[in-house]
N, C-alpha and C positions, 0 to 999 in steps of 0.2 A: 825330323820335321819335314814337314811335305813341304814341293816349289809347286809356287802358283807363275804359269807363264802367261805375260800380257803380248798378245795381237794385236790389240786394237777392235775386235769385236767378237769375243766373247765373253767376256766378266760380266759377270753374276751377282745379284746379291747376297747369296750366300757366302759367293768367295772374299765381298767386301767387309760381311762383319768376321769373319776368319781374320782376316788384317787385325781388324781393332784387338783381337783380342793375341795376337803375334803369334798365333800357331803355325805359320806359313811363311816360308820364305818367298822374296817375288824375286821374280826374271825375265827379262825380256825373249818373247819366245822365237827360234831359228825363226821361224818366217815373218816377222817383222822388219827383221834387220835388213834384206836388200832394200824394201820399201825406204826405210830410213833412208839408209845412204844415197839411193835414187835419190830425195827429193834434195838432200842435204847437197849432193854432186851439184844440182842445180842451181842453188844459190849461189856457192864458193864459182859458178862460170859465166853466171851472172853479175858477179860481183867484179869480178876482171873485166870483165866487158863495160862494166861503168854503168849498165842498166837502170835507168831509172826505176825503184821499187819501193812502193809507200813501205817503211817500218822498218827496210832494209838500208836504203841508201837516200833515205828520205827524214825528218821529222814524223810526230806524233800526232794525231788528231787534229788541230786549227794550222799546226806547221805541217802537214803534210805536204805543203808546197815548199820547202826549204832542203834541197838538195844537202847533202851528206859526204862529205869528198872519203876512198878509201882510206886514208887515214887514220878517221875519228871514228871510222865504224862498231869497235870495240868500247867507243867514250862514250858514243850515243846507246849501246847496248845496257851497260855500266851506268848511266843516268837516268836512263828509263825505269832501271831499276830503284835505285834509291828516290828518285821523285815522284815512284809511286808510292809508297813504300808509307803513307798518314794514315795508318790506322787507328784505331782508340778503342778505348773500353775493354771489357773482360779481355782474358785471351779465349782463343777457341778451345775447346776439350782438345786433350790429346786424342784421345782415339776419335776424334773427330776431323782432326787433324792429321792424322794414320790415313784416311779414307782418302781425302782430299791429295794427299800425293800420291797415292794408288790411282784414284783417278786421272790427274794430268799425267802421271806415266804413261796410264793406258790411251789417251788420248794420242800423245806424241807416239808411241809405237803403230800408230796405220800409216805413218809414213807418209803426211800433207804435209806440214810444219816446216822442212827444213832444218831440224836440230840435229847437233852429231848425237853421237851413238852416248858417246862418253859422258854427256853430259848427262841424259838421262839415266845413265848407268847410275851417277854420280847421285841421286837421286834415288833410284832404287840402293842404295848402297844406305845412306842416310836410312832407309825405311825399316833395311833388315838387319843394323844395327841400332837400330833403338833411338836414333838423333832425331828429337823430331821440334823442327822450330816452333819459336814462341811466336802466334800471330793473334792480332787483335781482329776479337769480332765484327768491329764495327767499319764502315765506310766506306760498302761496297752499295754502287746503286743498281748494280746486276745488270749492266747490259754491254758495256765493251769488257763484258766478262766482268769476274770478281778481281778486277785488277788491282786495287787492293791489298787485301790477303794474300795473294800469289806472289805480288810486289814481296811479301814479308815471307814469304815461303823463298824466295831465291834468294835473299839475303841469306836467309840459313844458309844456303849451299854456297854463298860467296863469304861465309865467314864471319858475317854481320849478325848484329844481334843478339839474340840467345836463342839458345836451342834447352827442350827438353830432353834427358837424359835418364836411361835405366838405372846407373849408378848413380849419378851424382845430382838428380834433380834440374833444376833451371840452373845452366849457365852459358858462360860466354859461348858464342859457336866455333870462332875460330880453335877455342882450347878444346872443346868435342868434338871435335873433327881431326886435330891433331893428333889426340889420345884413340881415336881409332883408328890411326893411319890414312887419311882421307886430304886431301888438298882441297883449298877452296876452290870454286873451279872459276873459269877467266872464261865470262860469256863471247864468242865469236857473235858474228852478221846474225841478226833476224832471230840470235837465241831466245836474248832477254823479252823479246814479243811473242816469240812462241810461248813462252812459263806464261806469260800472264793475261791472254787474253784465253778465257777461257769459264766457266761455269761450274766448277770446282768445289769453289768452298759452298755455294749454294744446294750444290748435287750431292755434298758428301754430306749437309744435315740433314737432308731429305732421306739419303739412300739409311741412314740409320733410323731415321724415325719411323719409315715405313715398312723396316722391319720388326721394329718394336710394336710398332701399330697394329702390325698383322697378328702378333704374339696376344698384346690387350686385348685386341677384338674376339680372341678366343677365352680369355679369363673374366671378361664382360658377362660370355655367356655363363660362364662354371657362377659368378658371383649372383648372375641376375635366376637359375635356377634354384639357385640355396635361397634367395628371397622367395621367390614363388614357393618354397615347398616353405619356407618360416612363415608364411602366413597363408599357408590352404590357399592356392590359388590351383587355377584350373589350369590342363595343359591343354581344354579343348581348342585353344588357341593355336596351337601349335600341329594342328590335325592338317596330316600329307595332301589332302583336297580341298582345301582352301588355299595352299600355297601352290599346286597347281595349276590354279586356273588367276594366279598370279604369277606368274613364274619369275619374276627376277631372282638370280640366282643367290646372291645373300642371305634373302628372305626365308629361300626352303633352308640353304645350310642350317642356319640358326633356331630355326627350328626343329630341324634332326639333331641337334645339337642337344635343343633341351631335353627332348623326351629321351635320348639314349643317358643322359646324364643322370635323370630323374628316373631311369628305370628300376622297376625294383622297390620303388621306395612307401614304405607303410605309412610315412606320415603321409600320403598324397590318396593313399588308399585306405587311410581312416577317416577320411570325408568325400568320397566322389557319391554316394548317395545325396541328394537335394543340392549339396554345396554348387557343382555345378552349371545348375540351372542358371544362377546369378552372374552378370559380369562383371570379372575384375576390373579393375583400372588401366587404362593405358599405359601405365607404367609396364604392369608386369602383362598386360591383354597383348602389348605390341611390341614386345620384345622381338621379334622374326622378323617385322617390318622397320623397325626402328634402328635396330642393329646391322639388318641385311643391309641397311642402305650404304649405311657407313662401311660395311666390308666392301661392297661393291665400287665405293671411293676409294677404296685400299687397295684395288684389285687396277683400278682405272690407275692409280699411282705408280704402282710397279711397275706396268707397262711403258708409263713414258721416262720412266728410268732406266729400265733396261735399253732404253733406245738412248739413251745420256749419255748415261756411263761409256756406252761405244760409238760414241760419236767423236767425229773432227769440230772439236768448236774456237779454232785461234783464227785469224787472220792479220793478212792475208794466206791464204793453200794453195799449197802447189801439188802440183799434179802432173806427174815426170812422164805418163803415157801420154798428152799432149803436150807435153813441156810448157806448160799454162798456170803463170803465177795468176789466181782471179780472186780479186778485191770484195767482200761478200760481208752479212752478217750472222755468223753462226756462234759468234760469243755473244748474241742477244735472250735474255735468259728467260724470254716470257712464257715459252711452253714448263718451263721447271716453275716458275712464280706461278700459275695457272694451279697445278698439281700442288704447290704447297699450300697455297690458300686453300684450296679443294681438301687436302689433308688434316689441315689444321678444324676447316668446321666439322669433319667427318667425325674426328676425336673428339672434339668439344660437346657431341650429340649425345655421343659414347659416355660422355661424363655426366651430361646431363639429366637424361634419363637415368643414372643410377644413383643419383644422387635424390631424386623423386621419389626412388623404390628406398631410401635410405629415412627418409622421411617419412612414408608408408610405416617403417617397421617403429620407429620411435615414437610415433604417435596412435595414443591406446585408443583415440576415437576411431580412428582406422582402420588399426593390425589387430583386435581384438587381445591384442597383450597388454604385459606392464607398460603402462607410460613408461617412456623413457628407459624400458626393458632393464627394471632395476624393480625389486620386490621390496623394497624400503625406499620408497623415494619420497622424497622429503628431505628426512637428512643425507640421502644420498641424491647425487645428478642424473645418477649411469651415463646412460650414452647419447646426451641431450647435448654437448658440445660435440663430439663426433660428426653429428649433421652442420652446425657451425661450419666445420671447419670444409666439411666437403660443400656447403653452400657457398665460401669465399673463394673455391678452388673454382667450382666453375661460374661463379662472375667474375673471377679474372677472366678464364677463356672466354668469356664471350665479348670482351674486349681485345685478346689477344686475335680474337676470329676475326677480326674485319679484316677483310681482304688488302692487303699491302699491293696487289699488283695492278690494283684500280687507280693507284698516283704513280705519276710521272713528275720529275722534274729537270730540266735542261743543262746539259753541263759542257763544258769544252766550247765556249762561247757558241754555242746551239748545232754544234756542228751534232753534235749527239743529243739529240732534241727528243727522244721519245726512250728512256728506260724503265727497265720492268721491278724492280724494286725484290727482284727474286731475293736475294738474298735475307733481307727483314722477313719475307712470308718463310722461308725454311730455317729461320734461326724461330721464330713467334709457332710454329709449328711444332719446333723441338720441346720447349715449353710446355703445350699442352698436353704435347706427351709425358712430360715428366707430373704435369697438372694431373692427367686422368690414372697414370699409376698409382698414386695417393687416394683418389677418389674410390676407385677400385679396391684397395687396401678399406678404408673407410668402409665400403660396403660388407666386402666380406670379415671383417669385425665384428660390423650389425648383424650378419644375418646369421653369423657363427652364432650370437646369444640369443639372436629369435630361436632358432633350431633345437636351443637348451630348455626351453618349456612347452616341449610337442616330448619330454620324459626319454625313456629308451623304445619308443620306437623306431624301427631300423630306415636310413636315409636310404638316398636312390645311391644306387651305384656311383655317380658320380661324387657328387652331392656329400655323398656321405667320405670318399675319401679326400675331399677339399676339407672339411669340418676336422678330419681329423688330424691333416695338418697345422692347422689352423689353434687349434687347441693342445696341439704338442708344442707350439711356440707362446700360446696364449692361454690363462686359465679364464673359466667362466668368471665372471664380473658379478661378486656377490656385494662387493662394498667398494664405494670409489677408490679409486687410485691413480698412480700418474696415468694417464692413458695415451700419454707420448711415448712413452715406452711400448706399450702395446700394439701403438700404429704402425711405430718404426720397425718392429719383430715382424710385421703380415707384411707392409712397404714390400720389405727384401726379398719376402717369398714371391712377388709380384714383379719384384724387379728382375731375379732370378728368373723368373718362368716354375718356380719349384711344384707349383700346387697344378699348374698344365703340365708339366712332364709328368709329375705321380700317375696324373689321371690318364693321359694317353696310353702310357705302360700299361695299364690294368686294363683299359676298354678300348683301347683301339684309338686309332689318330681321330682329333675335332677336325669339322671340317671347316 
């Protein structure tokens, strides 16, 4: 098994879903560790000295003015904890949850924080033995960090609570930590505020979705070329000098997208005479422009992830080259809330228009096919609840799309008076990603049975080996049936990535 080692700035998204899926072991890499200890030296000389320091030798948020004598310092670490620690609702995914203590690992390893070594080892140790706490989704307002769920993540490592386990499911933590040989660990000065101020569990729904997104946003295209070529559509839309003298960069992708997808293919080139001339629908006419835009929000996402994931966001940081504890707001999560509302409508587009082209092919005033692409309909439906269902999908998303990071509400008797609500926008994010995979699934269902009355004429290169997956898990729909069954079988190919890995194999990477 490979080690993945954390700096503090370099992780990756790639190396984040390698976590979720435990092919990697993590480590804290040689040159974090002096950094560490610098800053850690500093608190433990600070703290002999009696230094006044908010978080450290001080109260929380409205108590920041209530001195901490050395004493109680470990009691006040130890209560921050469990007093944050009111979460509610679902729990988080595990492998969503896998992310999220990759992430504050990484965070603590640049060596602002002041954490021992051990603790976050303690930590990394939980990750790459499979312990991984049970935290509730809900009751973070994202801006003195996801304090929160972090609150519930160091309980794990204090023994508290449950934890999830590769053997034995949800249980106690102290007993899974036992059974791995693991102590609960006994937060020192300034620990328990190092775990939990921080943007975490916000970052780590994001950082998955927008991998996933990125993955959709290329099956978007494979499902919306299999409609265009189900119903004779033109690829002149899709011509390299129009998207030139546009240039956003999305726009051309996805349109090189279609036409190498579509190449080859004789149902597209048993009507380019007169067909042509006519324009299709915005559905499938702006497929380049509709799509690019949304990649281009997927692109703008990444970017301020990659800047997340390797960022210092606890306070207070210290900083051992001017031996400078400075008071700041970098667990405020509105640049992450920004990006996930931004993500969230960018998928929701994604789902919408395919859901257009989904309705295109089911309706015979339209697609010039069967109604409801069923040759007996009447007594049969076909595939006339299929849009149904992809119409319900995305009117949720377009309620799940309103922006969460437009409210604010005051907490900690106003001391903390402007929060970004990041966490709701990357959890309502997650969502529509799970929304547009279905939709997507839906589509290519539809346009697999539009494709089945264009006879054996040969599909495009791409096109045609999406269809043929698609129909290795699915037969043609001669007479109704469960058609849950049918969804759930394409679902997986879409969740999987199977019918985009086929295709890239055979013609080369989407871009």
């Amino acid at each position: 098994m490979e080690t993945l080692y954390l700096d503090g700035n370099s992780l990756t998204l790639d190396d984040v879903m390698a976590v979720t899926e435990g092919s990697v072991q993590v480590q804290l890499a040689e040159a974090a560790l002096p950094r560490m200890q610098a800053s850690r030296d500093l608190v433990e000389e600070w703290v002999r000295d009696n230094k006044v320091m908010y978080g450290i030798t001080t109260g929380f948020g409205e108590f920041s003015n209530v001195h901490i004598g050395a004493d109680k310092l470990e009691q006040l670490q130890h209560n921050l904890i469990v007093s944050h620690a009111v979460g509610c609702g679902d729990p988080i995914p595990p492998a969503i949850t896998r992310i999220l203590m990759l992430l504050r690992a990484n965070a603590l390893a640049k060596g602002h924080s002041g954490i021992r070594i051990a603790t976050v080892q303690q930590l990394l140790d939980m990750l790459n033995r499979d312990i991984v706490p049970v935290i509730p989704s809900q009751g973070s307002v994202g801006s003195s960090g996801d304090l929160v769920q972090l609150a519930h993540l160091v309980c794990g490592m204090m023994g508290l609570e449950e934890c999830w386990t590769a053997e034995g499911g949800r249980r106690p933590s102290a007993e899974a930590l036992r059974e791995a040989g693991l102590e609960p660990v006994r937060l020192s000065a300034k620990e328990g505020l190092a775990l939990i101020n921080g943007t975490q569990m916000m970052t780590a729904y994001l950082s998955y979705t927008v991998v996933r997104a990125r993955a959709l946003s290329r099956q978007a295209d494979i499902a919306g070329a299999m409609t265009l070529e189900g119903l004779l559509g033109t690829t002149n839309a899709c011509d390299p000098q129009l998207h030139a003298v546009r240039p956003h960069p999305g726009q051309q992708s996805v349109a090189r997208n279609i036409l190498r997808l579509l190449e080859d293919s004789e149902i597209r080139e048993s009507h380019r005479e007169g067909h042509d001339a006519v324009q299709d629908a915005y559905s499938l006419r702006c497929i380049p422009q509709v799509h690019g835009a949304s990649r281009d929000a997927i692109s703008y996402v990444e970017d301020v992830l990659l800047r997340e994931i390797n960022a210092a966001t606890d306070n207070p940081l210290i900083f051992p080259e001017t031996r400078q504890l400075i008071e700041g707001g970098n667990f405020h999560g509105q640049p992450v809330a920004l990006a996930a509302d931004f993500l969230g409508i960018a998928m929701a587009e994604l789902a919408n228009i395919a859901e257009r082209r989904v309705e295109r092919m089911v309706n015979g005033k339209l697609s010039g096919l069967p109604r409801f692409l069923t040759e007996k309909g009447g007594l049969n439906s076909g595939l006339m609840i299929a849009q149904y269902t992809a119409a319900s999908l995305v009117s949720e998303n377009k309620v799940l799309a309103h922006p969460a990071s437009v409210d604010s509400i005051p907490t900690s008797a106003n001391q903390e008076d402007h929060n970004s609500m990041g966490s709701i926008g990357a959890r309502k994010a997650w969502q529509i990603m799970r929304n547009l995979e279905n939709v997507i699934a839906v589509e290519f269902m539809t346009a697999a049975q539009a494709l089945d009355f264009h006879g054996d004429m040969g599909k495009g290169r791409g096109t045609g080996i999406a269809y043929r997956m698609i129909r290795d898990e699915v037969a043609h729909l001669d007479a109704d049936r469960l058609l849950h069954d049918d969804l759930r079988r394409i679902a997986r190919l879409v969740e999987k990535n199977a019918i985009l890995v086929s295709i890239e194999r055979s013609i080369g990477s989407l871009e």
